[in-house]
N, CA, C and O atoms as a Tinker XYZ file with bonds, in Angstrom:
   472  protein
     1  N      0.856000   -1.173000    0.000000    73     2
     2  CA     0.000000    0.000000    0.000000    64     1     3
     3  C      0.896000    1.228000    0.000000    63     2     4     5
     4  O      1.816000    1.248000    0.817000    81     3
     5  N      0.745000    2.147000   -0.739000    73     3     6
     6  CA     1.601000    3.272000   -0.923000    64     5     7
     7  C      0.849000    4.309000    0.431000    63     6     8     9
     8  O     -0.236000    4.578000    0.945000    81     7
     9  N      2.427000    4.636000    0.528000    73     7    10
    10  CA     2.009000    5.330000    2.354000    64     9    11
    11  C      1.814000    7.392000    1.928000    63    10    12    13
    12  O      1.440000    8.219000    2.760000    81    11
    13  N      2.085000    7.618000    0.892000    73    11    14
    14  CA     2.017000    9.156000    0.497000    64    13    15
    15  C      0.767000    9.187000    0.117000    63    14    16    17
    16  O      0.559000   10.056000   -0.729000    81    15
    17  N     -0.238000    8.505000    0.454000    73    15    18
    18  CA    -1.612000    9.253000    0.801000    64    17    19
    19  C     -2.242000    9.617000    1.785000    63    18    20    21
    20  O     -3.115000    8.929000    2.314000    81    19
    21  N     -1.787000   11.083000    2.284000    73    19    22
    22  CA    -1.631000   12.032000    3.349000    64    21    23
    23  C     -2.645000   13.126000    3.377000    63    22    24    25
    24  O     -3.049000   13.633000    2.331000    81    23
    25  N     -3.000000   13.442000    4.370000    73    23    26
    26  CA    -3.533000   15.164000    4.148000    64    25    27
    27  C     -2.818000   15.325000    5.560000    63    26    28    29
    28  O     -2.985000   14.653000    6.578000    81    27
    29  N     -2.037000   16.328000    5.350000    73    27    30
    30  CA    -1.253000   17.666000    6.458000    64    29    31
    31  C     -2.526000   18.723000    7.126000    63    30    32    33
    32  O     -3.419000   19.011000    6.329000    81    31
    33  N     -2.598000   19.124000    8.110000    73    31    34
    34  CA    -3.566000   19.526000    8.904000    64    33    35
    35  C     -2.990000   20.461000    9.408000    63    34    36    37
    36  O     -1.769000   20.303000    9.408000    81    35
    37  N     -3.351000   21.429000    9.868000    73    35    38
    38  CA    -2.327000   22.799000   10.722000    64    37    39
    39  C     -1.127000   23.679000    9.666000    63    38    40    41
    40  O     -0.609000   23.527000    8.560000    81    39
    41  N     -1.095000   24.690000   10.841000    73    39    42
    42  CA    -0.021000   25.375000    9.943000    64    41    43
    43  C      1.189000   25.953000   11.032000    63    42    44    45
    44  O      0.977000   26.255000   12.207000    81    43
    45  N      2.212000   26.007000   10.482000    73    43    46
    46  CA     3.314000   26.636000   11.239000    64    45    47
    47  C      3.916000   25.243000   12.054000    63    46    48    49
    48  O      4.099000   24.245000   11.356000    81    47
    49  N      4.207000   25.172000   13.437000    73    47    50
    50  CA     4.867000   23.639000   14.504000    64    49    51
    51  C      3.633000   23.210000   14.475000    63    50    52    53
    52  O      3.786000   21.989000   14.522000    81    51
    53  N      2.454000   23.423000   14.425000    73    51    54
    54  CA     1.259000   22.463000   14.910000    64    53    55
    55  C      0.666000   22.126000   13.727000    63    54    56    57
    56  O     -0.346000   22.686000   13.306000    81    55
    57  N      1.559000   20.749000   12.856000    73    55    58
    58  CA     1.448000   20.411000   11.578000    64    57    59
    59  C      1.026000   19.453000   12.219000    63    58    60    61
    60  O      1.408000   19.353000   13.385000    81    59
    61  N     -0.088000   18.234000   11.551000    73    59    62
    62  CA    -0.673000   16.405000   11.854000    64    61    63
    63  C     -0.698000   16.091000   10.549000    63    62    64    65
    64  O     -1.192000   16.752000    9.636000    81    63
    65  N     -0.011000   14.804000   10.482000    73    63    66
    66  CA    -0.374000   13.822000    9.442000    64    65    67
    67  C     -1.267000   13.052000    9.403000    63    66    68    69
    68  O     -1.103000   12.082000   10.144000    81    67
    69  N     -2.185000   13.067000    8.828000    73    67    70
    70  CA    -3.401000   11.643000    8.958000    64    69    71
    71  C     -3.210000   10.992000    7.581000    63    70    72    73
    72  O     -3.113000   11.639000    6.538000    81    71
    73  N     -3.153000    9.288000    7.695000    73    71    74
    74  CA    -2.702000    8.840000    6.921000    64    73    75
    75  C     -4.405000    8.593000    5.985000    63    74    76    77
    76  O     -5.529000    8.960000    6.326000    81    75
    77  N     -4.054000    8.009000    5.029000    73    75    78
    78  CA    -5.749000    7.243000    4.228000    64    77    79
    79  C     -6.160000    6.512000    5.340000    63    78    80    81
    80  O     -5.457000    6.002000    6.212000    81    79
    81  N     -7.535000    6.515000    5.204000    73    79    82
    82  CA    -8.475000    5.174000    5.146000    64    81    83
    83  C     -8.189000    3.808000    5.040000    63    82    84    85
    84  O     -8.249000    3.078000    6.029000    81    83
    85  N     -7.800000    3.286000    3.633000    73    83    86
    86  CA    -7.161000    2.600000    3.148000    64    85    87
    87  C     -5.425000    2.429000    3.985000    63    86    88    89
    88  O     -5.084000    1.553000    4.779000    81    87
    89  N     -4.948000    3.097000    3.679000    73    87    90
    90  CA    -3.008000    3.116000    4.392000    64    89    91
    91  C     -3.534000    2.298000    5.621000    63    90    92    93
    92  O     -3.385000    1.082000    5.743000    81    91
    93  N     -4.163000    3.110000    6.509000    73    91    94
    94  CA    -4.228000    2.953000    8.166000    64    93    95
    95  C     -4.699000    1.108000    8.037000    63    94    96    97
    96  O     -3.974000    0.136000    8.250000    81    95
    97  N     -6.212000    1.144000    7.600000    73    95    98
    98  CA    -6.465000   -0.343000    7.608000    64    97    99
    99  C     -5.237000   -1.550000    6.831000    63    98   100   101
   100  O     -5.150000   -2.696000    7.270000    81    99
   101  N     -4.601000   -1.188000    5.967000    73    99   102
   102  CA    -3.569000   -1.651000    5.490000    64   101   103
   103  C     -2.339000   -2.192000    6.376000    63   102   104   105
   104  O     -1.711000   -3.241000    6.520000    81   103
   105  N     -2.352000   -0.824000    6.911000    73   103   106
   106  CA    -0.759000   -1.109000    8.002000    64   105   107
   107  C     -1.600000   -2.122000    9.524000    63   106   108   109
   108  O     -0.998000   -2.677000   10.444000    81   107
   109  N     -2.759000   -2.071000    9.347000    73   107   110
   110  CA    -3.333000   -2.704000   11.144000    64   109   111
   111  C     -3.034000   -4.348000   10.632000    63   110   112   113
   112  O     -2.444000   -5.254000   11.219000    81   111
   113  N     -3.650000   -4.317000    9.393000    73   111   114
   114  CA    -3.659000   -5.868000    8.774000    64   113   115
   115  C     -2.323000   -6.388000    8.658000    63   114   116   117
   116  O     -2.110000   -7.551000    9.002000    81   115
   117  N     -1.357000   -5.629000    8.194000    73   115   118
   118  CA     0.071000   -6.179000    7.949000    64   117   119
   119  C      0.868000   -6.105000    9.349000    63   118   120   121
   120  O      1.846000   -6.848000    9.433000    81   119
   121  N      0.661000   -5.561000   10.088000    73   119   122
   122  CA     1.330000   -5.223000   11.734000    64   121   123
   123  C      0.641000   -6.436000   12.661000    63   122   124   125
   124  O      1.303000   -6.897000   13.591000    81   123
   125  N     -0.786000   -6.971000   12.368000    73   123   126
   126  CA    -1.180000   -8.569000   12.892000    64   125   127
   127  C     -0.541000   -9.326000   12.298000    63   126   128   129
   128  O     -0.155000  -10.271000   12.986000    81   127
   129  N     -0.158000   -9.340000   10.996000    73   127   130
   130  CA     0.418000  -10.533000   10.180000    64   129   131
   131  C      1.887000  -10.413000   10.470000    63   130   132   133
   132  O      2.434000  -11.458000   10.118000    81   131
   133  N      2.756000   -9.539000   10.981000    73   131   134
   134  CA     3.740000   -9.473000   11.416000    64   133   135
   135  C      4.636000   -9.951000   12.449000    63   134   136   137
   136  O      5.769000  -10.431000   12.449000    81   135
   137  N      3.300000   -9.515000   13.809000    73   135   138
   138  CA     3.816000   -9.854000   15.150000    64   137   139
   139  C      3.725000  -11.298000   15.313000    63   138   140   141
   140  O      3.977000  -11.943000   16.331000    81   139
   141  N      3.416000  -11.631000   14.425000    73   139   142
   142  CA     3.342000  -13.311000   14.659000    64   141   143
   143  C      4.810000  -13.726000   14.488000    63   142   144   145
   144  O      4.932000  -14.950000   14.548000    81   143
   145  N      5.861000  -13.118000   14.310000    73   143   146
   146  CA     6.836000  -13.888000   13.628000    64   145   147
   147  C      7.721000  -12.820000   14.966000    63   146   148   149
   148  O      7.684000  -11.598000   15.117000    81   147
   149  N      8.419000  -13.827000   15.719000    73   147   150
   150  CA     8.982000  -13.202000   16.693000    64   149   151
   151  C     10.659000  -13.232000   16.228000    63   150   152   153
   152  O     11.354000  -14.129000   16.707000    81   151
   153  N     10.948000  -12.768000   15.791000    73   151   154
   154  CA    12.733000  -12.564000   15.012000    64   153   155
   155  C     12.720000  -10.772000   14.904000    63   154   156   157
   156  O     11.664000  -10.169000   14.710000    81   155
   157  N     13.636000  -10.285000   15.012000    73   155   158
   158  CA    14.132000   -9.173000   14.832000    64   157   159
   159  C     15.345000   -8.930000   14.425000    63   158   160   161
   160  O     16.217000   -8.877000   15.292000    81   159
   161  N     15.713000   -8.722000   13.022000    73   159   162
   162  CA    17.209000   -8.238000   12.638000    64   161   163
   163  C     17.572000   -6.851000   12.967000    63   162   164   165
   164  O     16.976000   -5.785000   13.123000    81   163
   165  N     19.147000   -7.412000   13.025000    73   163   166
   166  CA    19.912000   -6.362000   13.828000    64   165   167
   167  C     21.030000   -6.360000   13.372000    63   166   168   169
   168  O     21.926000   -5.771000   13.978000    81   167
   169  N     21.411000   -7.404000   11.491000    73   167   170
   170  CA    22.382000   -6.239000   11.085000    64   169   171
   171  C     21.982000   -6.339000    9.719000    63   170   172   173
   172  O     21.053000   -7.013000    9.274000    81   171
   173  N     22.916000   -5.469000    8.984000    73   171   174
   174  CA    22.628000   -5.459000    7.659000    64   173   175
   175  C     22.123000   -6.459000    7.010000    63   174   176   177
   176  O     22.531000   -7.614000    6.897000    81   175
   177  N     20.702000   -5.653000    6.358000    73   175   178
   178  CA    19.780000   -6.562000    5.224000    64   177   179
   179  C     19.662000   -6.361000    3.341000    63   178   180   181
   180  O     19.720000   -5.400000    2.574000    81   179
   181  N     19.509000   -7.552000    3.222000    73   179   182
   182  CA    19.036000   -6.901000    1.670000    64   181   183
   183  C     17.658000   -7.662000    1.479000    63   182   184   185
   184  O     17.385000   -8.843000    1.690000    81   183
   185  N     16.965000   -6.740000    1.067000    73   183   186
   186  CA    15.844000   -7.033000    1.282000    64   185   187
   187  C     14.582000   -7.188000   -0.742000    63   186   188   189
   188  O     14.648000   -6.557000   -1.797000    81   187
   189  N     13.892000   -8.067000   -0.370000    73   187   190
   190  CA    13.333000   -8.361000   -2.289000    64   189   191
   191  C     12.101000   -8.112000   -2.018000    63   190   192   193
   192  O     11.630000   -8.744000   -1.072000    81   191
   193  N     11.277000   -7.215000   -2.684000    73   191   194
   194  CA    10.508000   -7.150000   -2.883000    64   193   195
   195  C      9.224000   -7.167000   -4.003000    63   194   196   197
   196  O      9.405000   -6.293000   -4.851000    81   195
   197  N      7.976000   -7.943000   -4.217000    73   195   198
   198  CA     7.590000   -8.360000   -5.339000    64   197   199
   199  C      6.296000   -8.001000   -4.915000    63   198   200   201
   200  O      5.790000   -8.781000   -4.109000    81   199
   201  N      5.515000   -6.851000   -5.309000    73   199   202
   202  CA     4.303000   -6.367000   -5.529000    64   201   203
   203  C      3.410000   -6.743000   -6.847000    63   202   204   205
   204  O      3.752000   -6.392000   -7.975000    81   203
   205  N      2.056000   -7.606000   -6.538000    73   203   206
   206  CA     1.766000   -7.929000   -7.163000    64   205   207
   207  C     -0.317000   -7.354000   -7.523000    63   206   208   209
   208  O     -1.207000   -7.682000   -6.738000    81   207
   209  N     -0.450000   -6.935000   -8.172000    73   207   210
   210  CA    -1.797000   -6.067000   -8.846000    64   209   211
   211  C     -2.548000   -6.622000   -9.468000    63   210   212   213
   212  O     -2.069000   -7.513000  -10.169000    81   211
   213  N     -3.845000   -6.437000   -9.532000    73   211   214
   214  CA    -4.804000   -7.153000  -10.770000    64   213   215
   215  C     -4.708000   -6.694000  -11.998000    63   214   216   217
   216  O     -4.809000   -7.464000  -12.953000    81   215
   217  N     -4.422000   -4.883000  -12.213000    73   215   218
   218  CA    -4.570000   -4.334000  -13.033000    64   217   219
   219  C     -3.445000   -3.255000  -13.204000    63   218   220   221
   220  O     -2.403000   -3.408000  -12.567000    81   219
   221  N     -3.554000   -2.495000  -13.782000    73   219   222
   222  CA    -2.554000   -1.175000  -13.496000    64   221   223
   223  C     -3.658000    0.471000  -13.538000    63   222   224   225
   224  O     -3.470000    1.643000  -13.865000    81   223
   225  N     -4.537000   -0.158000  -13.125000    73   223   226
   226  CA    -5.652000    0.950000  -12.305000    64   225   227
   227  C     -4.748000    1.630000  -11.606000    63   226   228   229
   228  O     -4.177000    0.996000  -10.719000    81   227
   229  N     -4.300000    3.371000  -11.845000    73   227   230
   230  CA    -3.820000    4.301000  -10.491000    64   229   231
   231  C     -2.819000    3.354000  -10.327000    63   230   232   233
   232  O     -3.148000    2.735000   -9.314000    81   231
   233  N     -1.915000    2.953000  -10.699000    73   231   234
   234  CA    -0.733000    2.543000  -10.702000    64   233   235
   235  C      0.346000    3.070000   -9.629000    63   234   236   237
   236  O      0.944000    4.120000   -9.865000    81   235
   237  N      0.575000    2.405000   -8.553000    73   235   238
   238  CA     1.574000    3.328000   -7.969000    64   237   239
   239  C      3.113000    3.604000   -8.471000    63   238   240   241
   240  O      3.578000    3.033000   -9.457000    81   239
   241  N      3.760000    4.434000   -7.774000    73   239   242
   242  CA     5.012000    4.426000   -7.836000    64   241   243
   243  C      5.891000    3.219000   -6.601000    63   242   244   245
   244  O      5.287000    2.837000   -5.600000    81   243
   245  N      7.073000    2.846000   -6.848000    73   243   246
   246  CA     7.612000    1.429000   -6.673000    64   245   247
   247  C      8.044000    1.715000   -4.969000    63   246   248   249
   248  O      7.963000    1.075000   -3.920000    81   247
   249  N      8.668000    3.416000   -5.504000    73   247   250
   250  CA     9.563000    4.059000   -4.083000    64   249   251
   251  C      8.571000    4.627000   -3.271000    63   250   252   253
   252  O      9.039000    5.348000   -2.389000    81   251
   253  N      6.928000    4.497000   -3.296000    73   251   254
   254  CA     6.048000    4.869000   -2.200000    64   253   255
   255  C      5.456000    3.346000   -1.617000    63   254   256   257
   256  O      4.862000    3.008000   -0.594000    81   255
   257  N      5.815000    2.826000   -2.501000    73   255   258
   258  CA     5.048000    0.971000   -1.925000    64   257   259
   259  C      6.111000    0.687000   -0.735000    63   258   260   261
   260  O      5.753000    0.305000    0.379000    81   259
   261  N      7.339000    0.897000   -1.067000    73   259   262
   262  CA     8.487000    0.103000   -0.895000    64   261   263
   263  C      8.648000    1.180000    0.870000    63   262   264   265
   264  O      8.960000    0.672000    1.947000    81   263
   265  N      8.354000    2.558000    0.662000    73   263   266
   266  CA     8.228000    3.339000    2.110000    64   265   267
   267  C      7.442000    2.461000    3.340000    63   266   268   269
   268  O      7.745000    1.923000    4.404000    81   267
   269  N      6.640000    2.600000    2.781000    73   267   270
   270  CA     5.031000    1.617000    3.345000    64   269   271
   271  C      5.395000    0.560000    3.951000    63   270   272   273
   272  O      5.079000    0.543000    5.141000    81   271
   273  N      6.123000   -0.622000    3.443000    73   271   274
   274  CA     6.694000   -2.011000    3.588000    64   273   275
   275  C      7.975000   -1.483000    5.245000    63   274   276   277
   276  O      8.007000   -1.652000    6.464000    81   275
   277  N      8.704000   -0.888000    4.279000    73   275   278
   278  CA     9.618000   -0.806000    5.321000    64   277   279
   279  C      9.400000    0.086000    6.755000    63   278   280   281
   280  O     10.214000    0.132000    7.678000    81   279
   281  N      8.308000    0.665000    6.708000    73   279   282
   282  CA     7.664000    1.422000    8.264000    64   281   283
   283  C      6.842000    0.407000    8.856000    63   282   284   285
   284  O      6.914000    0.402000   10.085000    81   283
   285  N      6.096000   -0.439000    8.361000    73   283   286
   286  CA     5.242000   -1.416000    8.497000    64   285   287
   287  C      6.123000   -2.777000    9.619000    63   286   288   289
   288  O      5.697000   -3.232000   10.681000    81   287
   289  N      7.509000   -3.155000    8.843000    73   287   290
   290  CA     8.592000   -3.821000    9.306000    64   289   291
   291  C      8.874000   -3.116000   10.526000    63   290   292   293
   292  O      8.569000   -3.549000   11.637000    81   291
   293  N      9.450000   -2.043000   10.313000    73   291   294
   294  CA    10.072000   -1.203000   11.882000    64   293   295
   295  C      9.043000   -1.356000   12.770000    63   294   296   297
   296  O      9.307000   -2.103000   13.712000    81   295
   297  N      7.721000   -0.772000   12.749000    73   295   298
   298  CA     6.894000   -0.703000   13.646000    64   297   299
   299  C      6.535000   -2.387000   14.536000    63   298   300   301
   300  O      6.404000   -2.679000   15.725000    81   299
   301  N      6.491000   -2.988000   13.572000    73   299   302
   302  CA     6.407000   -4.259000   13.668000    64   301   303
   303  C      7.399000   -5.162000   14.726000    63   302   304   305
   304  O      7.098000   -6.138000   15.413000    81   303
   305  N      8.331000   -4.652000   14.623000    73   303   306
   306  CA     9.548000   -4.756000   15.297000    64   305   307
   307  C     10.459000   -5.937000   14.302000    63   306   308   309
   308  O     11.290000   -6.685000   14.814000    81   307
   309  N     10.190000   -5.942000   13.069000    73   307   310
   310  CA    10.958000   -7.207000   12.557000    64   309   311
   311  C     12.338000   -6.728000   12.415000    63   310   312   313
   312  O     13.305000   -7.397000   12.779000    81   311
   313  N     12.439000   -5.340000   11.782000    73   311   314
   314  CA    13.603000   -4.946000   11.720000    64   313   315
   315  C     13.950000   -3.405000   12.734000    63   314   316   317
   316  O     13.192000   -2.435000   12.717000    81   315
   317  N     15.170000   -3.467000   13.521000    73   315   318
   318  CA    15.138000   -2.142000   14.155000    64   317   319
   319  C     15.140000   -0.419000   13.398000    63   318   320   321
   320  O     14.702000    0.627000   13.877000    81   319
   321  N     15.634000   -0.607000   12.427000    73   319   322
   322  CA    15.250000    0.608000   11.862000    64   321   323
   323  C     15.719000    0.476000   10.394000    63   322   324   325
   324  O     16.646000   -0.279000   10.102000    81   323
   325  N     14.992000    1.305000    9.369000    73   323   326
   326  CA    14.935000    1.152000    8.007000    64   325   327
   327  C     16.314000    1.138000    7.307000    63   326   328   329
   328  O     16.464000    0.845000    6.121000    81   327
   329  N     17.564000    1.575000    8.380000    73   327   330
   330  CA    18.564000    2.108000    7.616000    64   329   331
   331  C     19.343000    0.868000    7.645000    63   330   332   333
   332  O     20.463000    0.963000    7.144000    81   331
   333  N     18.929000   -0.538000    8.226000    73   331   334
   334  CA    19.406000   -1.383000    8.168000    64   333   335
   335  C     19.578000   -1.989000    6.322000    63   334   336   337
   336  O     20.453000   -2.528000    5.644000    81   335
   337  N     18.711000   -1.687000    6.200000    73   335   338
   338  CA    18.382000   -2.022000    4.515000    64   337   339
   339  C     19.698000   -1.583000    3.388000    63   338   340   341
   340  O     19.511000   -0.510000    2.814000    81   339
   341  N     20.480000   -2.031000    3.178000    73   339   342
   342  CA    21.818000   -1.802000    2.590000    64   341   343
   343  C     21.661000   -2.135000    1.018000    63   342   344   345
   344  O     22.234000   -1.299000    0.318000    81   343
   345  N     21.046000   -3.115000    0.341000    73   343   346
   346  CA    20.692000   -3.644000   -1.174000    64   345   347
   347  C     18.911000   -3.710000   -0.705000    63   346   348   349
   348  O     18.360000   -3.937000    0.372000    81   347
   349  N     18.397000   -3.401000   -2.051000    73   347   350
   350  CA    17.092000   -3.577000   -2.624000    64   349   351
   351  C     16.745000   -3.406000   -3.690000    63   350   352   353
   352  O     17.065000   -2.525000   -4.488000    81   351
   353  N     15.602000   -4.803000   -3.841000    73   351   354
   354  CA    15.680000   -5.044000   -5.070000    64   353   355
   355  C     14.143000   -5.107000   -4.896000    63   354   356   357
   356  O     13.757000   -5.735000   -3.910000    81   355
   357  N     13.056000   -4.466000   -5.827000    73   355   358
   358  CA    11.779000   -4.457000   -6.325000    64   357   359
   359  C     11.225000   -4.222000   -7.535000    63   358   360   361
   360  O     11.516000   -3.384000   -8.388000    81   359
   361  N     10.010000   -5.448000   -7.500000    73   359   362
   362  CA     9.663000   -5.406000   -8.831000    64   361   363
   363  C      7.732000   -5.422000   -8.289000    63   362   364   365
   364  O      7.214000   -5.691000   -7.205000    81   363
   365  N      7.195000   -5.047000   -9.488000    73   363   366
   366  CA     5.550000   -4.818000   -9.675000    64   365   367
   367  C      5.214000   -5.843000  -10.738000    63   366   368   369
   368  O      5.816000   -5.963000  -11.805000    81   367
   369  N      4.327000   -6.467000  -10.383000    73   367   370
   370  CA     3.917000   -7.183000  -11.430000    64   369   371
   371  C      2.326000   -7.135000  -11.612000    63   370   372   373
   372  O      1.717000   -6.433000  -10.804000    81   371
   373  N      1.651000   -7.758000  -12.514000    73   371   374
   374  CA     0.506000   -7.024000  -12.733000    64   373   375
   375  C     -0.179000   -8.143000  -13.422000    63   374   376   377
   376  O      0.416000   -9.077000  -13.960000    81   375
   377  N     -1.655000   -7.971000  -13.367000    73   375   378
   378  CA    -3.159000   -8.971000  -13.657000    64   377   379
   379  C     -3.090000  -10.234000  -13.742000    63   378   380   381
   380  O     -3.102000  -11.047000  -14.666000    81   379
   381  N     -2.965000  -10.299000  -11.912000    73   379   382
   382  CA    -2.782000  -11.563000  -11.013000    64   381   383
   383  C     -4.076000  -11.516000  -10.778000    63   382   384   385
   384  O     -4.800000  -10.522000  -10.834000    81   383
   385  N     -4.403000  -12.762000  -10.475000    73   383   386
   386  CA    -5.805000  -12.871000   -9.539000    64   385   387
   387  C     -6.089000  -12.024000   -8.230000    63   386   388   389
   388  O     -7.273000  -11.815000   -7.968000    81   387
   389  N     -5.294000  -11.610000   -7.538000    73   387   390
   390  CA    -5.553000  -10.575000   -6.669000    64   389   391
   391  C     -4.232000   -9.530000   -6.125000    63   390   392   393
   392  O     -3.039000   -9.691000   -6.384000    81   391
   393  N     -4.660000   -8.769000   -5.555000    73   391   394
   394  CA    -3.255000   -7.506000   -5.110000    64   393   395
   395  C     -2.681000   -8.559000   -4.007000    63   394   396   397
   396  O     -3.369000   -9.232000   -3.239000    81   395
   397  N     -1.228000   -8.545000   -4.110000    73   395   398
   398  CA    -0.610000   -8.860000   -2.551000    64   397   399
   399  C      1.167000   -8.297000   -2.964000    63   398   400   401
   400  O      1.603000   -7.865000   -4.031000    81   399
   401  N      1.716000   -8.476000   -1.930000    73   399   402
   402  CA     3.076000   -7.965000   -1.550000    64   401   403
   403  C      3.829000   -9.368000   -0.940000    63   402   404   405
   404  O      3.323000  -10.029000   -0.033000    81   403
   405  N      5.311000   -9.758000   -1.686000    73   403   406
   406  CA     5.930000  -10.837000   -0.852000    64   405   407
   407  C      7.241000   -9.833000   -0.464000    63   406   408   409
   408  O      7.662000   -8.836000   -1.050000    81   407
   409  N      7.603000  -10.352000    0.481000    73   407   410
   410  CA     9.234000   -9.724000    1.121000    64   409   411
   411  C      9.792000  -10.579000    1.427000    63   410   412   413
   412  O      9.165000  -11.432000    2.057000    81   411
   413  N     11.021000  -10.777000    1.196000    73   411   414
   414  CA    12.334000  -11.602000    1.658000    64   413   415
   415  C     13.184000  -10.784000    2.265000    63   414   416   417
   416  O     13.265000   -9.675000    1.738000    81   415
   417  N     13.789000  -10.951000    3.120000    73   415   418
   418  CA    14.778000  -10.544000    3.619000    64   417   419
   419  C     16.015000  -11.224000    3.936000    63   418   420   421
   420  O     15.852000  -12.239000    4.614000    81   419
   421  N     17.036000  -10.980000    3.674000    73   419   422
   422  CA    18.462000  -11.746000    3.690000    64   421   423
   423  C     19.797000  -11.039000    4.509000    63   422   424   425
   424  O     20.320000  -10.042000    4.011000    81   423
   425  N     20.289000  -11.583000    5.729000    73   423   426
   426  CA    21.437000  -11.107000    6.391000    64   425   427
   427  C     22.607000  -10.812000    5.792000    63   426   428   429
   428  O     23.319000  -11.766000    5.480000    81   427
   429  N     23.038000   -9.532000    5.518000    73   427   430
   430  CA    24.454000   -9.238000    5.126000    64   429   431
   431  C     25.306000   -9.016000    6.269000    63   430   432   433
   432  O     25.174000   -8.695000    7.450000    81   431
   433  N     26.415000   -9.370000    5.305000    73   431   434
   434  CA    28.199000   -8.977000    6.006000    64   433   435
   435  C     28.814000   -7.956000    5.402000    63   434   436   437
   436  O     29.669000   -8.128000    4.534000    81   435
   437  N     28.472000   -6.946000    5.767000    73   435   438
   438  CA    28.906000   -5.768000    4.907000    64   437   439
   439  C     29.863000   -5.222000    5.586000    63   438   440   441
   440  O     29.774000   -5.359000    6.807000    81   439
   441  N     31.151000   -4.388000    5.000000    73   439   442
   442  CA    32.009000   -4.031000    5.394000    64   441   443
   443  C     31.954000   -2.394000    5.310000    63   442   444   445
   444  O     31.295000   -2.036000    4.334000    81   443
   445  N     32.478000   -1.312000    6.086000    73   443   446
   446  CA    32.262000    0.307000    6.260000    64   445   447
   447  C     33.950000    0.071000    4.886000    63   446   448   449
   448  O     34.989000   -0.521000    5.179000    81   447
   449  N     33.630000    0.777000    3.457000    73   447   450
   450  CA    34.557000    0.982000    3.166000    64   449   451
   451  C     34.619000    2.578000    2.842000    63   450   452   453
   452  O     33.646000    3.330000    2.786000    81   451
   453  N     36.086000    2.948000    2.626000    73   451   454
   454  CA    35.987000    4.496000    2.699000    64   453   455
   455  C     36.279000    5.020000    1.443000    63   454   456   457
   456  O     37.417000    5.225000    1.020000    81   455
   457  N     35.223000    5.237000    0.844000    73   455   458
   458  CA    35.593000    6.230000   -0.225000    64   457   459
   459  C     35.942000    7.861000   -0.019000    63   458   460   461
   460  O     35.552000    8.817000    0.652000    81   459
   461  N     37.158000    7.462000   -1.274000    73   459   462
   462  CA    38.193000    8.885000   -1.123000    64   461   463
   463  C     38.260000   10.095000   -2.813000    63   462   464   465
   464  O     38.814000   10.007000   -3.908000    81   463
   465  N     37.567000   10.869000   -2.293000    73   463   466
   466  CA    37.244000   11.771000   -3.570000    64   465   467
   467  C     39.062000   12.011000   -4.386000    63   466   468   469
   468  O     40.103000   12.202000   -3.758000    81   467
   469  N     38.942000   11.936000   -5.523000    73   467   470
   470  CA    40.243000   12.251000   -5.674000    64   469   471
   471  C     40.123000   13.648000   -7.050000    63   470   472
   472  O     41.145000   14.198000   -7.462000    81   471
């Protein structure tokens, strides 16, 4: 579910986000289907993602699905925070018998290397 369907409320510091209709019931359904799985990563992931549509009705964009997924995870507690996510790979596919989302996730060994402007 793409999470940039927002309306902003207030003006000046006393700004609120209210998410959709749709988003909110989205994230309650995927945050039950979540807590069931008691694991939490805690180091570098690469993570696959495969969104799948009936149609290409209002078509989303890949990098608002893919927001959605990974706040959904944090909150969830599967992963401690989004910046764990080091490789990603997503694809959309389209006029399946119904909408759904698969995720894999895979433990990396990643190394801090230092790039040097020359």
């Amino acid at each position: 579910m793409k999470k940039n369907t927002k309306r902003i409320y207030g003006s000046g510091r006393k700004k609120r986000v209210v998410y959709s209709g749709k988003y909110r019931f989205w994230e309650a359904v995927a945050l039950n289907i979540l807590k069931q799985y008691k694991v939490t990563f805690k180091e570098c992931l690469e993570m696959h993602v495969d969104f799948v549509f009936k149609n290409r009705v209002a078509e989303p964009d890949l990098s608002n699905l893919i927001e959605g997924i990974q706040d959904v995870m944090q909150t969830a507690g599967i992963i401690e925070n989004d910046k764990q996510i080091h490789k990603l790979f997503a694809r959309k596919f389209f006029y399946a018998e119904q909408d759904g989302v698969r995720v894999s996730l895979y433990g990396q060994e990643y190394k801090d290397y230092e790039y040097k402007q020359k």
